[in-house]
C-alpha positions in Angstrom: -32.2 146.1 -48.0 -32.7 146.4 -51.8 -36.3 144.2 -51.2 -37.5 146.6 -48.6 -36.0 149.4 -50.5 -38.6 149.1 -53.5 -41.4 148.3 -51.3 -41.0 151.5 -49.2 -40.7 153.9 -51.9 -44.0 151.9 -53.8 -45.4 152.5 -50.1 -45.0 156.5 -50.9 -44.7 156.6 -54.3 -47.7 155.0 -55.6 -50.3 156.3 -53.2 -49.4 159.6 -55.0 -49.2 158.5 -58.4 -53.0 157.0 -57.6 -53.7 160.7 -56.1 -52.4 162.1 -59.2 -53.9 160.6 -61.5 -57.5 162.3 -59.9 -59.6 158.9 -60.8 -60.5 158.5 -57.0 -62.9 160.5 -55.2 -62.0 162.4 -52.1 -62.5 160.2 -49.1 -60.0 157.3 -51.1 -57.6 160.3 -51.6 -57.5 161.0 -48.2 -57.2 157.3 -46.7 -53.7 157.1 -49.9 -52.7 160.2 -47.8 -52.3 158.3 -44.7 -50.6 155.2 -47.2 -48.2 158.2 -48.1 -47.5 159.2 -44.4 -46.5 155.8 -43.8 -44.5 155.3 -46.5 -42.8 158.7 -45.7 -41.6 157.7 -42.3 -40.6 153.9 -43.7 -38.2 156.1 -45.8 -36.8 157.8 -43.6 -36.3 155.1 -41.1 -35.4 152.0 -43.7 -33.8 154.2 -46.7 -32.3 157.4 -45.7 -31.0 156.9 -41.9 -28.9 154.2 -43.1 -27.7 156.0 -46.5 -27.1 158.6 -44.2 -24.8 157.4 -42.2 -22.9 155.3 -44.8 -24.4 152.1 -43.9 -26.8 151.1 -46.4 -23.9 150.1 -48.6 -19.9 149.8 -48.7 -19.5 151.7 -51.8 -20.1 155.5 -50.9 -21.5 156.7 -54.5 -24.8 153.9 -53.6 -25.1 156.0 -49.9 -24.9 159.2 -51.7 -28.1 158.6 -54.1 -29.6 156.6 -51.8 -29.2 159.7 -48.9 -31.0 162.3 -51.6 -34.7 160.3 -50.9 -34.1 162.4 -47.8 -34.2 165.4 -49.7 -37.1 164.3 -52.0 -39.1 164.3 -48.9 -38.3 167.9 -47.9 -35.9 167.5 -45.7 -31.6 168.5 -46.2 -29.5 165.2 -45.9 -26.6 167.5 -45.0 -27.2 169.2 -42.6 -29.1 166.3 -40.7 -25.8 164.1 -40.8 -24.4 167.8 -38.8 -26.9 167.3 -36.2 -27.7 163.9 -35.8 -24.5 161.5 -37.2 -22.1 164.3 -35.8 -23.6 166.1 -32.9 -26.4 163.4 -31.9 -24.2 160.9 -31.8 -21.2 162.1 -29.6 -23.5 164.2 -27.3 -26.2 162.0 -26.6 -28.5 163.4 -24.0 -26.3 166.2 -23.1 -28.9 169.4 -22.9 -27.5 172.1 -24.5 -25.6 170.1 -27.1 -27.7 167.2 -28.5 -30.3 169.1 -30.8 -32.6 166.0 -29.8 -33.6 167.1 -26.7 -34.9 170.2 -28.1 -38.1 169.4 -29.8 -39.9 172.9 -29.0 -40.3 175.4 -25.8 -43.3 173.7 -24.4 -41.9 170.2 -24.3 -39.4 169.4 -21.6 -37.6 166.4 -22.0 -34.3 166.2 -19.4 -33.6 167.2 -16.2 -31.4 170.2 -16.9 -33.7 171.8 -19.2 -35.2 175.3 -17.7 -38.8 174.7 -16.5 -41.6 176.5 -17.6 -45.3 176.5 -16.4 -46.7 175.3 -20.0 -44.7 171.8 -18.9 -47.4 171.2 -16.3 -49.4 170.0 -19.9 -46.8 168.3 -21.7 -47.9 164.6 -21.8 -50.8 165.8 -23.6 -49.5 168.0 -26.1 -46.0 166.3 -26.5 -47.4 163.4 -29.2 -49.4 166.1 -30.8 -46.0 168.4 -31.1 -44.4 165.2 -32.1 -46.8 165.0 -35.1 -46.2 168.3 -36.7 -42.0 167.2 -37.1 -42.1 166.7 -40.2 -43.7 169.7 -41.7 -41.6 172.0 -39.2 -38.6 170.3 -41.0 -39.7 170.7 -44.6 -41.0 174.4 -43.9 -38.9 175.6 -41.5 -36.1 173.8 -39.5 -34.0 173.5 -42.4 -33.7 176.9 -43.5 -33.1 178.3 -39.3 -30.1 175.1 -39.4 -28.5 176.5 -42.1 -28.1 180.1 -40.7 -27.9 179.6 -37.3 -24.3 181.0 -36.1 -24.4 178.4 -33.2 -25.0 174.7 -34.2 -24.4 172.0 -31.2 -20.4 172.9 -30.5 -19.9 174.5 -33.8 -19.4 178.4 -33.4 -19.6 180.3 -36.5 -19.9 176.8 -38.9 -19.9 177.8 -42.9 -21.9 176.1 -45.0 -20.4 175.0 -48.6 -22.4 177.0 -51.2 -22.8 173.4 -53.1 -24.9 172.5 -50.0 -27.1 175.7 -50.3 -28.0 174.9 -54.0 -28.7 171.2 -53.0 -30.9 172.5 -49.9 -32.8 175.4 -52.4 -33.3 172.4 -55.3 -34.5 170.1 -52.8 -37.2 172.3 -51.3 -38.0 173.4 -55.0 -38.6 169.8 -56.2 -40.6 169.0 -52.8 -43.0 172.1 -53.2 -43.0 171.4 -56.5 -45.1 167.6 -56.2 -46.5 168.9 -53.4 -47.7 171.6 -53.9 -48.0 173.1 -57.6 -48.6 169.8 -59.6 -51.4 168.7 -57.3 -53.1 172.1 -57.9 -52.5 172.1 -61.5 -53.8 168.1 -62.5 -57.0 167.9 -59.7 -60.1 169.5 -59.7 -59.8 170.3 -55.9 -59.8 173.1 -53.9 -57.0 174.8 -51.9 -58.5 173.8 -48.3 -58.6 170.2 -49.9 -55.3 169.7 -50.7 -53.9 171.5 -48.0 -55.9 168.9 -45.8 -54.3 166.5 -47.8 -51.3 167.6 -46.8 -51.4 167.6 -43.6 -52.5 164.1 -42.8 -49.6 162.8 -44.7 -47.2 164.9 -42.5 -49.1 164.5 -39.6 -49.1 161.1 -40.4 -45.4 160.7 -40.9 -44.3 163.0 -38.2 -46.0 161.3 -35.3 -45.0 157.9 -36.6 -41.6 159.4 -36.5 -41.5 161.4 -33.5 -42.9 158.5 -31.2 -39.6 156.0 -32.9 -37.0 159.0 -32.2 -38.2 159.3 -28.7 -38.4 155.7 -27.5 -34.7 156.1 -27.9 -33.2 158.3 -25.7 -36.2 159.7 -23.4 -37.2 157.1 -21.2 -37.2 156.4 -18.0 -34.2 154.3 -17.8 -31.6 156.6 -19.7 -29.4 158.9 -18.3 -28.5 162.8 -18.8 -25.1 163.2 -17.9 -23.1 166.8 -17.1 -20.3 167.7 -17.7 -17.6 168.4 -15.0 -15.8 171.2 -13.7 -13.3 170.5 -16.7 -16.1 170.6 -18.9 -15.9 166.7 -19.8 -17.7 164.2 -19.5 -16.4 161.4 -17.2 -17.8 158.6 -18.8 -16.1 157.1 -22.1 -18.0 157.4 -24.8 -18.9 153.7 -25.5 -20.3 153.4 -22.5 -21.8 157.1 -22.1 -24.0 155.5 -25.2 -25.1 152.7 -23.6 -26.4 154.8 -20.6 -28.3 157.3 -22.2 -29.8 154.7 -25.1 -32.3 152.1 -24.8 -33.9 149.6 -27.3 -37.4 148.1 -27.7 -39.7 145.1 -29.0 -36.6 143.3 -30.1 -38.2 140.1 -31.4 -40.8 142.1 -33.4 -39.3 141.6 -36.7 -42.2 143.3 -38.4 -41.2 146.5 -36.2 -37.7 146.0 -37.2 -38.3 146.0 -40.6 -40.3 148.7 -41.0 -38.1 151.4 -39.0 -35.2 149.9 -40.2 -34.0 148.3 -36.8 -33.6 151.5 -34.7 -35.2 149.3 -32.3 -32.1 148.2 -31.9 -31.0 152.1 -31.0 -28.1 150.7 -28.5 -26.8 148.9 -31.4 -27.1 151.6 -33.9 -25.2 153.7 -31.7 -22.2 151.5 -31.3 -21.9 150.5 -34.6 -23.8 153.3 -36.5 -21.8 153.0 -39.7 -23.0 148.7 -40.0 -26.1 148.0 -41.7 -29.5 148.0 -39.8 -30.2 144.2 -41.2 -27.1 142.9 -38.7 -28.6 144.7 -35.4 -30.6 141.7 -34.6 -27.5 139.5 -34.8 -25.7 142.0 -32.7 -27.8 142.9 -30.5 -27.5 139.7 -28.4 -24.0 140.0 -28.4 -23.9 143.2 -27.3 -26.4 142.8 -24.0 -24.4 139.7 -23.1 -21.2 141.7 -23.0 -23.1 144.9 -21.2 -24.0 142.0 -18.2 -21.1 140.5 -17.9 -18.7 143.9 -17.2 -21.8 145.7 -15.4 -22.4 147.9 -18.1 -26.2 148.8 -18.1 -28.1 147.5 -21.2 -31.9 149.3 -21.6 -34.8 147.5 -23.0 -38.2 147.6 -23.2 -39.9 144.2 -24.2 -42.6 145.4 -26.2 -43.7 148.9 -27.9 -46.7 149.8 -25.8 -44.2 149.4 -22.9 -41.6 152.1 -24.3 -44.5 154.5 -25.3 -45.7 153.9 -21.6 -42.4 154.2 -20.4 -42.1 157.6 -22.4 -45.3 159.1 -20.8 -43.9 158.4 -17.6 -40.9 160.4 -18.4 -42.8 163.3 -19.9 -44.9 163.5 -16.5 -41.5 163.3 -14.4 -40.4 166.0 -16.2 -44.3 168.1 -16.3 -43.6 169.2 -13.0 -41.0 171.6 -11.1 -37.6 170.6 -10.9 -38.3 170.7 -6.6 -41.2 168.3 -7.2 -39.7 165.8 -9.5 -37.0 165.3 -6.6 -39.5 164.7 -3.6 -41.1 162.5 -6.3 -37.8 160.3 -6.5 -37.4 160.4 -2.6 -40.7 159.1 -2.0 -40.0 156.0 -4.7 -42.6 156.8 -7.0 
């Protein structure tokens, strides 16, 4: 963890430092932009999900530091552990609860979510929505978490006023590298280096968005309901293991780089133990699933989940009335 570590921050660190320092011309600026984007989403996936969650180390004070690279990219650490360690992760696919499946109005990603005409497009505009993540987060999604009065479950949730200075620092340090020292230290335009901008983000974002989905939106998982009692009937062990699904297991390249959340039925399970043990686990965990009948979802390769996504987004592109004559006639 410590190896990748310093190679995934050099992945995003130097490409800007080579930026910086304005000896390159434009076109080899713009190609370290995409280096950047890459190295963007390697942090988030090897760095701060684990930090995050408390994995990356036992001793809490490492996790901490370690969890602020999530803030140096833009984003607020705390109130992503709100919607994805707390909420995420005990209301997986649930509509309505798990923030997850709502990634903007014109995508449509369960069952149970209202249906709108602009669906009838989705599978071509969902990757490009899925690029554009990132710099909703940094410029936006943060800021509408924070004051929203409604949060998952949580009615009227208050917000430390620690956490408000660490979101307003963040945000100030991110514009700040971004932003105003670029424009200060290169002799480029405005247009330029809000180009530049973009490709990292759109860069990182689709990277990102793509992983996320291969997770939960497939065409294997499940979207439970609730009952009359509003409950849900399943435990929740096994509630995860329906509505998560893993992919290109023996790609250790893959595994490395997002920090095994190919391994997502894993990570769920056992989301406070290191990413580096999910390969061990994983095995164990699938032979268990088998042997009590418990399903266990997995996609050999990752063209076959990104297919298998598609499909799902076209299932769902269509009227609710349509998508069940679809699954009457087998197809």
């Amino acid at each position: 963890m410590v190896r990748k570590t310093i190679i995934i921050l050099a992945l995003y660190l130097i490409p800007y430092g080579l930026i910086i320092s304005g000896l390159f011309n434009i076109w080899i600026m713009l190609g370290l932009c995409v280096v950047m984007g890459i190295g963007m989403a390697g942090i988030g996936f090897s760095i701060a999900h684990d930090a995050l969650h408390g994995a990356y180390s036992s001793k809490n004070w490492v996790n901490k530091i370690l969890g602020f690279s999530f803030d140096f990219l833009g984003a607020n650490g705390y109130i992503w552990k709100i919607t994805h360690n707390v909420i995420h992760h005990t209301y997986t696919n649930i509509y309505g609860k798990d923030e997850d499946l709502d990634v903007a109005g014109f995508i449509r990603l369960c069952p149970h979510a209202p249906y709108k005409k602009i669906h009838r497009i989705q599978p071509y505009l969902a990757f490009f929505a899925y690029s554009l993540a990132t710099i909703s987060w940094v410029l936006f999604k943060d800021y509408y978490q924070f004051s929203r009065t409604k949060l998952g479950p949580y009615i009227g949730k208050k917000h430390p006023a620690s956490e408000w200075a660490i979101l307003i620092l963040g945000k100030i340090v991110y514009y700040g590298y971004f932003f105003v020292l670029p424009a200060l230290v290169l002799n480029i335009t405005w247009w330029q280096l809000l180009i530049g901008y973009l490709v990292v983000h759109l860069t990182a974002g689709l990277i990102l968005g793509i992983v996320f989905q291969l997770a939960h939106t497939v065409e294997q998982t499940s979207f439970p309901v609730v009952n009359e009692e509003n409950v849900i009937e399943q435990s929740w062990m096994i509630h995860e293991m329906e509505t998560t699904a893993d992919f290109a297991r023996n790609s250790r390249l893959i595994s490395w780089y997002i920090g095994g959340l190919n391994f997502q039925i894993e990570h769920h399970l056992f989301p406070r133990v290191c990413s580096i043990h999910y390969p061990e686990i994983s095995p164990i965990v699938e032979e268990v699933a088998h042997k009590y009948g418990v399903p266990f979802h997995s996609h050999e390769t990752l063209g076959g989940a990104i297919k298998s996504h598609y499909r799902t987004l076209k299932k769902y592109s269509v009227p609710p009335a349509e998508t069940a004559s679809l699954n009457l006639a087998g197809t």
